[in-house]
Phi, psi and omega in degrees: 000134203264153175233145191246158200187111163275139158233112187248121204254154156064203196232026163220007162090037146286146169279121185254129200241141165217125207226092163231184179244196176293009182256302200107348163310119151190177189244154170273099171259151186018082181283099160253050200300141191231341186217140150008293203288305175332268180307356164261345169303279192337306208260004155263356195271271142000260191341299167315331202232026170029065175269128179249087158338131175247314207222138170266091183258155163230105139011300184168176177292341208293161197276352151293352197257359183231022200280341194229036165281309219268330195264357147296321195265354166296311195251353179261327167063058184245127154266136209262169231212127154179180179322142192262007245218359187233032147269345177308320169301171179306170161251165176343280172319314163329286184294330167310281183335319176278348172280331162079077183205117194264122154214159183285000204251167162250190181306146143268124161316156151305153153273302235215116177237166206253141168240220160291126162085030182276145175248116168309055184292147168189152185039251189256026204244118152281146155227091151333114155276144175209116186315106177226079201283161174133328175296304201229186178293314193223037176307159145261159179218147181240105208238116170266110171306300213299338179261354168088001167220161113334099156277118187245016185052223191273006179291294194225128163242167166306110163095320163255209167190142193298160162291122219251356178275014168285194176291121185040065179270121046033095174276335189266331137313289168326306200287315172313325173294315189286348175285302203291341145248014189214327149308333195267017157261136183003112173286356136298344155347105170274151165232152188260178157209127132042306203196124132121205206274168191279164160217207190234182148254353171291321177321304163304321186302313175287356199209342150326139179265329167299336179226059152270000000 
């Protein structure tokens, strides 16, 4: 049975997602662990529940969903996986900056980069990528039939939809997608998102004021 482990990182309100099954395999989606207390939650959070990292998926770049890619790939020597279309973006230091957010590191490269319809494996758990460009350029969204959940990053919140005015953002584009590839799943489908609480997609369909 797959277990989802919320976390919420840093001083701009992220979801830090820790996702295994009954093997004890599992992935990371968007580690924005940011401060000392943070990254120590995570890896006693890991410890505890004697877990094996397989994979570092990122959502996309932007720098909450990646201030705590270096210190996954420091202490795990796991490098992360995501769209290659999201290097068109600033790297990591750039964007601190522009945020007046200090840090010392730029981006960790992919190991691996990922595309539409790509399969994620760890323990008996699949994850389906699925391509949703508009927040960013290469956004992912992560979809497990057999469990039933969503990862959408910055893509779809409870209510909302990410922000198309960042680096190569699309609003129009961004809407077209989440009807055309995220609406047509199952509407019990949970979903995680990037920032706030979990939801559904029939909830959205009825009730986003965006995608009515």
């Amino acid at each position: 049975m797959l277990q989802v482990k919320q976390f919420e990182f840093n001083h701009i309100g992220e979801n830090t997602y820790v996702v295994y099954d009954e093997t004890k395999e599992a992935v990371i989606i968007d580690c924005g662990a940011y401060y000392p207390k943070e990254k120590a939650l995570l890896k006693e959070f890991i410890s505890q529940n004697q877990l094996s990292l397989k994979h570092l998926l990122n959502t996309h770049l932007h720098l909450d969903h990646t201030f705590g890619n270096k210190f996954i790939y420091d202490t795990y020597g796991i490098a992360p996986e995501y769209h290659r279309l999201e290097e068109k973006m600033p790297d990591l230091k750039e964007q601190a900056s522009a945020f007046g957010i200090k840090i010392e590191d730029g981006n960790v490269v992919a190991v691996k980069y990922l595309d539409d319809g790509d399969e994620i494996s760890f323990g008996n758990t699949n994850l389906i990528a699925i391509l949703v460009p508009g927040h960013s350029p290469g956004s992912l969204c992560f979809y497990s039939k057999e469990n039933n959940v969503l990862f959408t990053g910055d893509v779809l919140f409870q209510g909302s939809v990410g922000r198309s005015d960042l680096w190569g953002g699309n609003y129009q584009q961004l809407i077209s997608g989440i009807k055309n590839k995220l609406l047509i799943l199952p509407e019990d489908t949970v979903v995680y998102s990037g920032h706030g609480p979990a939801t559904t997609i029939g909830g959205e369909k009825q009730n986003n004021p965006f995608l009515v």
